[in-house]
Phi, psi and omega in degrees: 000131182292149184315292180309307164339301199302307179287348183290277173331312169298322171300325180256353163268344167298298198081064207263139186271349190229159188221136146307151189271331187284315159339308188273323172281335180297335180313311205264335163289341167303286194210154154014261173305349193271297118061261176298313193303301160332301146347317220259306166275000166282325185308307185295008145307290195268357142296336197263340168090043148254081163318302182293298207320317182293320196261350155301338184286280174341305206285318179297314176294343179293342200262325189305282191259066152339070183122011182258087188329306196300319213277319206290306190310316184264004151255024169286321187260310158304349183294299191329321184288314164283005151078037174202103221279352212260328182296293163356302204300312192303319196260339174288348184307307217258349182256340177283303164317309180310287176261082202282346194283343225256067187314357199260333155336292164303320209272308167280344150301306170325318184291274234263019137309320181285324137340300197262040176032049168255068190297332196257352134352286176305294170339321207274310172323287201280321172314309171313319194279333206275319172302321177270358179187094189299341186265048181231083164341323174279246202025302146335301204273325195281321187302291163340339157301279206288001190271317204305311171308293156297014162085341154349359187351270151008316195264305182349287182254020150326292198315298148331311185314304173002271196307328164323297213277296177308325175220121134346300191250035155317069179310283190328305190313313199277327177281340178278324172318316169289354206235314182324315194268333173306297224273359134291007176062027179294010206308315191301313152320310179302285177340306185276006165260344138309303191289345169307312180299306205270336151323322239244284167304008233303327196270005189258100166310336185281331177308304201289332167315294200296308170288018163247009172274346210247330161292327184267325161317314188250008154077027161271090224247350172269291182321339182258340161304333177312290195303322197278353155339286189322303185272345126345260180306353163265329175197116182258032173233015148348098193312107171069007166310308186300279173006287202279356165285275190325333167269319188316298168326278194322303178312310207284333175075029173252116215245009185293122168115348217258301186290008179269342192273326168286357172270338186300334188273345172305307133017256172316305190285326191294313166286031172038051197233144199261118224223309178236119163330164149293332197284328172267348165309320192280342198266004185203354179280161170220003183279088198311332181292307193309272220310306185309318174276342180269308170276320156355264202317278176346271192302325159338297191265290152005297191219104179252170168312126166230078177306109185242356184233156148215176232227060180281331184278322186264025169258103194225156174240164179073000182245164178299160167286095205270097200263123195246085180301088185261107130241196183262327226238029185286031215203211159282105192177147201284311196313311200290320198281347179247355189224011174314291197282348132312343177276313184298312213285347200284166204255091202299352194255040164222330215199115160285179178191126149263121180253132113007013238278126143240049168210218184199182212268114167305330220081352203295183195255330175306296203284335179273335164296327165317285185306335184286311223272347164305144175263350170208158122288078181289120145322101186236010169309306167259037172228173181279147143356283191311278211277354187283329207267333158299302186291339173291338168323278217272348184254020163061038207256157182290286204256113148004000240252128158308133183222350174225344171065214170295008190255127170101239185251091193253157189229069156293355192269336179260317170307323197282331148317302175077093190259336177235166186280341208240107166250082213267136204219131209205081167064358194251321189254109175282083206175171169263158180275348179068012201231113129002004224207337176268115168269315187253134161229152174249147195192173183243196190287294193319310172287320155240088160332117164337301174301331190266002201275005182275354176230050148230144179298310193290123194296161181249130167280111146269106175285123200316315185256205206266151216269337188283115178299155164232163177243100181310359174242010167311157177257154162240117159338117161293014180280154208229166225187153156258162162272359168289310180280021185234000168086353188290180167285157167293324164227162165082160188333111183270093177273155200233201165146117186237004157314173197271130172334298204286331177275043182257106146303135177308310177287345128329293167299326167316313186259008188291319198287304153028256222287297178310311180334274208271027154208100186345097174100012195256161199222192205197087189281188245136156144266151186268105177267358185177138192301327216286324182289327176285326181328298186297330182303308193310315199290288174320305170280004176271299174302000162231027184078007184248107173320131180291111175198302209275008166238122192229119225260118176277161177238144251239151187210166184305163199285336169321319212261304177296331195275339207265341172276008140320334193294312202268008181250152187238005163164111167293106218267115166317163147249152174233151017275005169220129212262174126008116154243260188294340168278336176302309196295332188271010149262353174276325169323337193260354186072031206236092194309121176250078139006072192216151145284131200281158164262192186221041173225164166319285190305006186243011193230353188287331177311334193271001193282304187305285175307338188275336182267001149240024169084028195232064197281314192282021166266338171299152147220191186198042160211189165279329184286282168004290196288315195278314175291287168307340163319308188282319165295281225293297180317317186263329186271106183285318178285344174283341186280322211293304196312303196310298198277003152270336184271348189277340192276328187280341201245000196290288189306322204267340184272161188281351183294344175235011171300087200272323166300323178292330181269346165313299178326297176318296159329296232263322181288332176323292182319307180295313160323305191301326200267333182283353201252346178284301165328297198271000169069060182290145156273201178316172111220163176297143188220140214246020188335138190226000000 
């Protein structure tokens, strides 16, 4: 073996992170046969993740040896490795002229189309490999991907089978095969196609990801804290792994462990490192820079800007304004249960209006109101980013709107095209999007405060009154409920909170436990979201002397039925750092007095958006004592509960929070200001509704 050989070898036993470049040519002008050998060690370089080393190696044999399919090909696949797929693209591009014959060639340009969410690219790719050679199980699976990506379901999981069929003990088939059957609402099939996987793999993390996202879907929320330990404890820079452990704890209301795991994620955002979702981060953060910086990372890596159109066409004057709704949630469901009548109410010889449907039709009496008051419904369910983001394109529409942000069924991936000139970030996510690609978010003075608009991305619309819509025309059920069937006592005091688990704090539920101490025979109704949740609940309050007997769990039933059983509650407790949203509103509707602390994030402000737009100061508070001292006086003074829920009553019909013609109104000059400023070829500012 020759000297530069020799010295090559010694250097890479150094664990040198560059090798010389002059070192490596002297290799190859030596002799032949040097060559190969060099060959022999980029590889075992890029098996060993000594990366840059494999691609100094690589590049001097291409420049060497001219015209070599293999050298081009492995560095197309170390670029890969290295997470920088346009280069990749470049060298399989330059190995496929040589060796157009070659399938393994086509099969990693396919992954890595499918990497840059270039799906029908990847297809194109994988058809080839499949064509020069049918039997090579990844081919199969990677198209399966990219079919999986355009909403093909179906087609997928043709595919999978395949590769399935061709290799058995495929871990990747069998957990991307699962996510397929997830996104068909298949779970419990999904479930068994994790665990298949992970018979095969006990150590392959994206399965066990995927079954504590699939697990937290059907609200088994300790198992899926399980799984994200698990992917934790395997690799503990897991891209949003705490994150999505730290929400999974909270739905559980399992609280051992949770500050240390929110300073670790705290941390983590600070160092710009991707730790947390916005959404479940939002549920226990009150720091508006954190919250900000945390969808930054998130929409960044996720969804980054990819801008495809221009709206050069749409500065037109004298025509309506065409305005576009993308949710999830078109049905029963709170975002829809909160914006019908606005939709009906919009003043159609101004404003055409189309929804976006990426979810699907319940049948409900909601959906069908829905559907009258839309000039359109598009199914956008089954279509790709690309094609989704093409037909909003092509229906002209000005303005945008986001309705889910990170929640529910969200298509941040189509905002991220930029299908409209105009992009609106609205009510389904309380919070910033953190993405250049969002111009607007609407909100009042209250959630957002003037001082505070420096940590949204978005310019902010500000609306005179409260931002949050209502449909002044929900029904409340006449059923009269006993109190043996709603589980309550006969006597004494109801404090409520119909909030979601995760947003109940261990320092909250302290004091809620208080609140019981000290006031005799009083009980604490909940919804019940989960056994697990009720379990831990349950757990807690034994650990704090109140017997679990006095906390007692609604079970979730339609909402006529739910508002009507408000009757049978005496004062409703908020929660913080994220208060009542769509549940405050369906409990002041019943005429059920709501209790909140202001936060100091949006999402901890909106109660106070709601009581300050019904004239209702004296339900605010604005500490922690504050809120537990008045908790306690609404409990012990009955004539003091009695005046608030006769002015709360007096004030439903006569204030602007449940005025749905007045928050249209309001709406409709926003759209128009965001559309005059566009016209005249304005960017984004902040806007003052007046």
């Amino acid at each position: 073996m020759s000297s530069p050989i020799l010295q090559i070898l010694e250097l890479l036993r150094e664990n040198i992170h560059a090798l010389p470049q002059e070192l490596i040519r002297e290799a190859t002008a030596e002799k032949a046969e040097n060559i190969d050998i060099l060959f022999n060690i980029g590889i075992e370089c890029a098996q060993n993740n000594r990366l840059a080393q494999a691609v100094l190696i690589f590049s001097e044999l291409s420049l060497t040896k001219k015209g070599d399919a293999a050298i081009l090909y492995n560095l197309g696949f170390i670029y890969s490795l290295l997470k920088e797929p346009r280069e990749a693209l470049k060298y399989y591009g330059e190995a496929l002229k040589l060796d157009p014959l070659d399938p393994a060639i086509y099969i990693n340009q396919g992954a890595t189309f499918n990497e840059l969410k270039q799906y029908e690219e990847a297809i194109q790719s994988l058809n080839q490999a499949v064509a020069l050679n049918p039997n090579i199980a990844e081919a199969w699976s990677n198209k399966g991907t990219a079919l999986n990506e355009l909403k093909r379901y179906e087609d997928a999981l043709a595919h999978y089978d395949k590769a399935l069929e061709l290799n058995p003990q495929y871990v990747e088939a069998w957990s991307n095969k699962g996510v397929t059957l997830a996104e068909l609402k298949r779970h419990e099939e999904a479930l068994a196609h994790y665990d298949k996987a992970l018979e095969i793999n006990p150590q392959y993390l994206e399965a066990w990801a995927n079954k504590g996202v699939i697990c937290a879907e059907l609200k088994r929320y300790e198992a899926a804290s399980q799984c994200f330990e698990r992917v934790l404890n395997l690799n503990p820079n897991f891209a949003f792994g705490k994150g999505a452990l730290l929400h999974d704890k909270m739905s559980a209301c399992d609280w051992k462990g949770l500050d240390g795991l929110y300073r670790s994620i705290c941390q983590d955002i600070r160092e710009r490192k991707k730790s947390a979702d916005p959404f479940g981060f939002q549920g226990i953060c009150d720091d508006e820079s954190l919250l900000q910086q945390c969808a930054e990372i998130f929409s960044n890596d996720k969804f980054p800007s990819d801008p495809q159109f221009n709206f050069e066409h749409l500065k037109r004057s004298g025509q309506k304004i065409r305005i576009g709704y993308l949710c999830g949630e078109f049905r029963e469901q709170a975002t829809a249960m909160l914006m019908t009548e606005l939709w009906e109410l919009h003043d159609k010889s101004q404003f055409e209006i189309v929804a976006f449907d990426n979810g699907w039709d319940d049948n409900s009496l909601r959906r069908k109101r829905i559907e009258a008051a839309f000039d359109e419904v598009i199914d956008i369910s089954r279509m790709s980013d690309e094609q989704a983001s093409t037909v909003i394109f092509n229906k002209e529409i000005d303005i945008l709107l986001n309705l889910n942000g990170f929640f529910g069924k969200p298509r941040q991936g189509i905002f991220a095209k930029k299908p409209a000139p105009i992009q609106v970030n609205y009510l389904g996510f309380p919070g910033t999007i953190g993405a250049s690609y969002m111009d607007y978010l609407i909100a009042d003075r209250i959630v957002i405060p003037n001082e505070s608009q420096q940590f949204y991305s978005e310019k902010i619309v500000q609306l005179p009154h409260c931002y949050q819509p209502n449909d002044s025309t929900r029904l409340i059920d006449g059923k009269q409920f006993s109190i043996g069937e709603l589980g309550l006592p006969q006597e004494g005091f109801v404090f409520c909170c119909f909030n979601n688990s995760y947003k109940i704090h261990p320092q909250l539920f302290d004091l809620w436990m208080r609140l019981l101490h000290a006031v005799q025979g009083s009980v604490l109704w909940l919804i019940e979201d989960s056994p697990d949740a009720r379990r831990h609940l349950q757990s807690a309050a034994q650990a704090r002397g109140i017997s679990p007997t006095r906390i007692i769990f609604a079970k979730r039933i339609p909402l006529p039925e739910h508002l009507a059983r408000h009757q049978y509650a005496d004062l409703f407790l908020d929660t913080l750092p994220y208060n009542a949203h769509t549940t405050a509103s369906d409990a002041l509707w019943a005429g059920l007095p709501v209790l909140t602390c202001t936060g100091t994030a949006f999402a901890g402000r909106v109660a106070t958006s709601m009581l300050t737009a019904l004239d209702m100061p004296e339900l605010i508070t604005s500490n922690a004592s504050q809120y537990e001292a008045l908790a306690h006086e609404l409990a012990t003074n009955p004539e003091m509960l009695q005046a608030i829920k006769a002015k709360l009553n007096k004030n439903l019909l006569s204030s602007p929070l449940f005025n749905a013609n007045l928050i249209v109104k309001d709406i409709e000059k926003a759209y128009q200001a965001m559309h005059q400023r566009f016209q005249e070829g304005l960017p984004p500012e902040h806007i003052k509704i007046n």
